[in-house]
C-alpha positions in Angstrom: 22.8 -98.6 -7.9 20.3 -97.7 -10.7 17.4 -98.4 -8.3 18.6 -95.4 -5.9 18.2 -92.8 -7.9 15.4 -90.3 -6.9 15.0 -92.0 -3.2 16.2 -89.3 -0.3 17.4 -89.1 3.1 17.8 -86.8 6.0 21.6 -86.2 6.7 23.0 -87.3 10.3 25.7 -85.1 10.7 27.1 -82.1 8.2 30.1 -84.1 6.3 30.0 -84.2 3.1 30.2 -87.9 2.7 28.5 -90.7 4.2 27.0 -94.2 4.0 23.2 -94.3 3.9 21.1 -97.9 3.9 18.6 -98.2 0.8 16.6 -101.5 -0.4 18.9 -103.5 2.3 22.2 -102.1 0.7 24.6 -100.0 2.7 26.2 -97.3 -0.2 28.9 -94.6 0.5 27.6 -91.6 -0.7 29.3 -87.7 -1.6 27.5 -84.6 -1.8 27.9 -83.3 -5.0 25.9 -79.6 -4.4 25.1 -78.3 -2.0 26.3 -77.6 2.0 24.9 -80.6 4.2 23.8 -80.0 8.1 22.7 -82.5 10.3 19.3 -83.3 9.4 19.2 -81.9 5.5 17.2 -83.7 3.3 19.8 -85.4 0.5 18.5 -86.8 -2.9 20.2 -89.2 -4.6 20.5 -88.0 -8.8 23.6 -90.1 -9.6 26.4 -92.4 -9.4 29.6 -93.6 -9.8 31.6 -97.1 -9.7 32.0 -96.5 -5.6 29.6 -93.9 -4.5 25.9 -92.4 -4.9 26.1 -88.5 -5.8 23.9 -86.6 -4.1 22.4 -83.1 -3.5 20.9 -81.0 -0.9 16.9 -80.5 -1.7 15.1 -79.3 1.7 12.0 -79.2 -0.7 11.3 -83.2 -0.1 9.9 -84.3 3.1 9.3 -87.3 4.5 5.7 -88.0 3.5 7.2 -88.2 0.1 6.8 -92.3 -1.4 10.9 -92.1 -2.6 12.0 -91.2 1.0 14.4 -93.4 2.9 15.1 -93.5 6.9 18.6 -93.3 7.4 19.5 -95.7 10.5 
């Protein structure tokens, strides 16, 4: 899980947990600050034994080289 820290994804629906694909792996994650809508951008900046913790940062975009598409 070490390897998915700093990569982020655009939210598909407002909850605040999910599962998210990244380097092949599926992950559940949990937003940790912030209030996710569908299509915020979420930044992965820790984790636990069962779950990426994440945060809303709208200030990434997509051109960025740690972003992930979330199929």
């Amino acid at each position: 899980m070490q390897k998915t820290i700093g990569t982020f994804f655009r939210s598909k629906t407002d909850k605040l947990r999910g599962t998210v694909r990244i380097l092949g792996s599926w992950y559940d994650y949990k937003v940790v600050d912030g209030q996710p809508e569908a299509g915020s951008m979420l930044e992965v900046t820790d984790f636990t034994s069962r779950e990426l913790l994440v945060v809303v940062n709208n200030e990434k975009t997509e051109s960025e080289v740690n972003y992930i598409d979330n199929f």
